[in-house]
N, C-alpha and C positions, 0 to 999 in steps of 0.2 A: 157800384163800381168797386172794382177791389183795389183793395190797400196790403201796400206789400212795403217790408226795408227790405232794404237790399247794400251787400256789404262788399266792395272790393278791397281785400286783403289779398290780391294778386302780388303785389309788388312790398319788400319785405323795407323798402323806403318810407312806404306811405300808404295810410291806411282812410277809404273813403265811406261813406253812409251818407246812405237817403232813403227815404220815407216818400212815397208815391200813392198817389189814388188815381188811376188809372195814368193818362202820363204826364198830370199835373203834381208837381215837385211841391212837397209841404215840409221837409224837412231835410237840412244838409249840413255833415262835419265832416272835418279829416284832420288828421293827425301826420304827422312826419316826422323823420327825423332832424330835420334842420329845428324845427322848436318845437320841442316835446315839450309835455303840459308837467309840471313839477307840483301841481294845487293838488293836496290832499295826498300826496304821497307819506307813507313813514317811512322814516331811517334811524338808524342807530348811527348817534352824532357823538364827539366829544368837545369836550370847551375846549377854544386856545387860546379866548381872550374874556375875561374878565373885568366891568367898563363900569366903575363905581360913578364917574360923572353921568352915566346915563342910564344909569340901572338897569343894565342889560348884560348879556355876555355875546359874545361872538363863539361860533360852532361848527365844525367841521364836519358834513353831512355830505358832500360827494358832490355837491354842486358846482358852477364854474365861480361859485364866491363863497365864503364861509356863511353862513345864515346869521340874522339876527334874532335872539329871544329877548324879550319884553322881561324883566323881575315876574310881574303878574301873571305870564304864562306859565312859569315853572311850577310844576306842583311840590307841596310841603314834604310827599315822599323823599326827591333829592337832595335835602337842605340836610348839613350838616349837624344836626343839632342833636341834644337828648331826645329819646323813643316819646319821654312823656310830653316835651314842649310837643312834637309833631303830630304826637295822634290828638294834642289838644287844638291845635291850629285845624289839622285836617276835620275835626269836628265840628268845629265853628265854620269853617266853608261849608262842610254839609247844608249847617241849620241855614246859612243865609240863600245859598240853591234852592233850601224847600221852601222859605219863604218869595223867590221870584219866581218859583214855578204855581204857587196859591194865589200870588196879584196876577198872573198872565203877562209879566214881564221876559218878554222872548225875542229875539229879534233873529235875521237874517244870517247865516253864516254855511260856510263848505259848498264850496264848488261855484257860489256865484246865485244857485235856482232856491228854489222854493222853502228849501231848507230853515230850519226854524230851531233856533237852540236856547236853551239857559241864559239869560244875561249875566255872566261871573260878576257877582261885587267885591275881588278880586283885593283891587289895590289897599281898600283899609286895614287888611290883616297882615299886609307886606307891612307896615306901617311899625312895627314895633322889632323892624331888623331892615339890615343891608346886603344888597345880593356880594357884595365883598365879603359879608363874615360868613356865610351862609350855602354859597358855589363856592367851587375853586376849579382855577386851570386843568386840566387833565382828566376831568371828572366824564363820565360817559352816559349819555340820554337819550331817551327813547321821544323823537320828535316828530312833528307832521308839518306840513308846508301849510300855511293858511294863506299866504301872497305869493306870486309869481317873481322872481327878480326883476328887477327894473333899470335899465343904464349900468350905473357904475355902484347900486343900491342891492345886496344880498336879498334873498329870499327872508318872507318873515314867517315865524316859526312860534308850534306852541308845543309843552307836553301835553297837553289835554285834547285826547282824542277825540275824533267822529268819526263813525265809518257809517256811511250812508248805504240802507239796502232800498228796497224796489216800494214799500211803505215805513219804513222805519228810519232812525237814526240810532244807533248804538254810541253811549259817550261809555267810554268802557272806565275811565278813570276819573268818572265826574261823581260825586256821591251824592244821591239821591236827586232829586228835581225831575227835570223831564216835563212829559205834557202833552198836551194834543198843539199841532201846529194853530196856530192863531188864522190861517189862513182858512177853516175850515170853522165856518160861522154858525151850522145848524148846531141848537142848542142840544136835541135830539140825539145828534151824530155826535156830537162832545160826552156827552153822559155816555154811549153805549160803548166809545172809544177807552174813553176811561176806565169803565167797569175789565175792561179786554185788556186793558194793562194792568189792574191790580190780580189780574187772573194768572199773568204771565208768569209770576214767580221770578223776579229781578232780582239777579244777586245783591248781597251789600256793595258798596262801592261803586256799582254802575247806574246810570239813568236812560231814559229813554224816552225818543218825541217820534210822535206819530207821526209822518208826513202829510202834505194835502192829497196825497196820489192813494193814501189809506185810509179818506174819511167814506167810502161805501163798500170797505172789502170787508171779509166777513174773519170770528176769531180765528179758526184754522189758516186763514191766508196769513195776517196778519204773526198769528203763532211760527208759523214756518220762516219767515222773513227774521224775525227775533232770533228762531233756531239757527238760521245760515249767519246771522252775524255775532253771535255769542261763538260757533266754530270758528268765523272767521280769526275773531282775536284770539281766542287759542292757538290756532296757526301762528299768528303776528308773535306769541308770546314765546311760542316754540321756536321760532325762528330766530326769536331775540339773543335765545341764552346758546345758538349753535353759532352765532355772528362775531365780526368783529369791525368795530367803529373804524371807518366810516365805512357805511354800507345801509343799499337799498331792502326794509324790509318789507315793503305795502304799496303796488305800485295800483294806486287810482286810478292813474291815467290811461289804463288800458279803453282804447276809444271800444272797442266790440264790447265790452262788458258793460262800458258806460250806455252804451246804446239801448243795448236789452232792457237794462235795468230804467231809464228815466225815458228811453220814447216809447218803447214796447207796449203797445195796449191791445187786447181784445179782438176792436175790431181789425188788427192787423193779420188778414190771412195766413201769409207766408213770409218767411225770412233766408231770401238766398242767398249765399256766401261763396264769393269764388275766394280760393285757394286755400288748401289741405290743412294748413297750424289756422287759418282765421275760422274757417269752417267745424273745426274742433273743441274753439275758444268757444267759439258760438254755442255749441251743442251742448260742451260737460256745462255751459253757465246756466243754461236756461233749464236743464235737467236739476240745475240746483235749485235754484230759484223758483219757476213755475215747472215740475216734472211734468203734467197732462200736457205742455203745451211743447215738450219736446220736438214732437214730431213735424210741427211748424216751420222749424228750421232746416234745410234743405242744400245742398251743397250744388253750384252752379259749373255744368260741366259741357257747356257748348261751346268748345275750342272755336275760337276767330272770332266770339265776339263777346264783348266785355259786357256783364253783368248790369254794368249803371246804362246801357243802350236800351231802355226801356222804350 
């Protein structure tokens, strides 16, 4: 029975997806404009408040509230200090990464799924300063949403990246650690995962965790996904330095890309897409990500009747 997504990007309010095996429904999102997803977006934010009681600052990223950042999320790059205190701080986060990544202390984070990151042991190295002597008001950061806002509760917010690709996780400002996801148990498939990433050539300063969607793809697959998110931050960097706070530089929440990238498998024969910008999204993303399977992607053009009338 064929298995098809299918994508209504008709309507520039609201954007629909499902996943079909013949005309049983196995998978269904949408997005809109009344609550757009703000999880895993970047922006370039600035401080407006500074919050010694809670070790935190408040940030202005473009949101309907200022965000809040954690002390612990901030990386030692922003912090006001001498070159030598910082690269000596940033060192010792390194060595403590590589040692959660050799116990397989890894847990859950970005986007809610499968995802599997570094544990930071973060807070003890805060421990010999205060985000009062350290941030200051006005200062300008390169941030990612990790919480959704909530009630009358800002978005919460780290500088420590993840950009999640289709097997991979890219921490572009995490130094060293990474790993194979915990979720992915063959001892077999760990060792040869492994071997694939010390092959990869990881710059300094970045780390990287295999997803569970990467424990049978092979190193070209695997290599190529590495390649689309090492460009992606490039992008994100180059963007950064033409920007100005506040402002959107990484928007995750594009639902079609999220699609491709976490339900797209294999055995999915075709991928129809009604309307002209969603059918484009669709096409440049998978030509990045999976080129051979280009062609899969198909633009839906039977005027009067809507693509999800499966």
């Amino acid at each position: 029975m064929t298995r098809r997504m299918l994508i209504d990007a008709s309507q520039s309010e609201e954007t629909r997806v499902v996943v079909v095996q013949g005309t049983r429904l196995e998978e269904f999102d949408y997005d809109s404009d009344v609550k757009k997803q703000l999880k895993g977006n970047v922006y370039l934010a600035k401080v407006t408040r500074v919050e010694p009681s809670l070790q935190a600052a408040f940030v202005e990223y473009g949101g309907n509230r200022h965000g809040f950042l954690a002390f612990n999320e901030i990386h030692p790059d922003y912090y006001k200090i001498p070159v030598a205190d910082r690269e000596k701080l940033i060192a010792e986060e390194a060595a403590l990464n590589e040692e959660d990544a050799e116990d397989g202390d890894i847990v859950e984070t970005v986007g809610g799924d499968e995802l599997e990151d570094v544990q930071r042991r973060r807070t003890k190295l805060r421990r010999r300063y205060k985000i009062q002597e350290v941030i200051k008001r006005g200062q300008i950061l390169l941030v990612q949403v990790v919480k959704e806002e909530r009630g009358n509760k800002g978005a919460a917010l780290t500088t420590y990246l993840s950009l999640p690709g289709r097997y991979c996780v890219l921490m572009p400002n995490t130094a060293r650690g990474g790993g194979i996801s915990r979720k992915i148990t063959n001892i077999r498939d760990r060792k040869r995962l492994k071997t694939i990433l010390d092959s990869l050539g990881i710059p300094d300063g970045m780390a990287v965790i295999v997803r569970t969607a990467g424990s049978e793809r092979t190193k070209a697959e695997i290599k190529r996904d590495f390649d689309y998110l090492v460009r992606l931050w490039d992008t994100i960097r180059t963007d950064t330095l033409q920007a100005t706070a506040p402002s959107l530089i990484y928007e995750e929440a594009n639902l079609i890309k999220r699609a491709i990238r976490d339900l797209y498998t294999k055995e999915i024969e075709e991928i129809l897409v009604e309307g002209e910008d969603g059918y484009r999204v669709a096409k440049d993303f998978m030509r990045t990500l999976m080129p051979s399977h280009a062609k899969r992607v198909q633009q839906h053009k039977n005027e009067g009747k809507s693509v999800l009338q499966f």
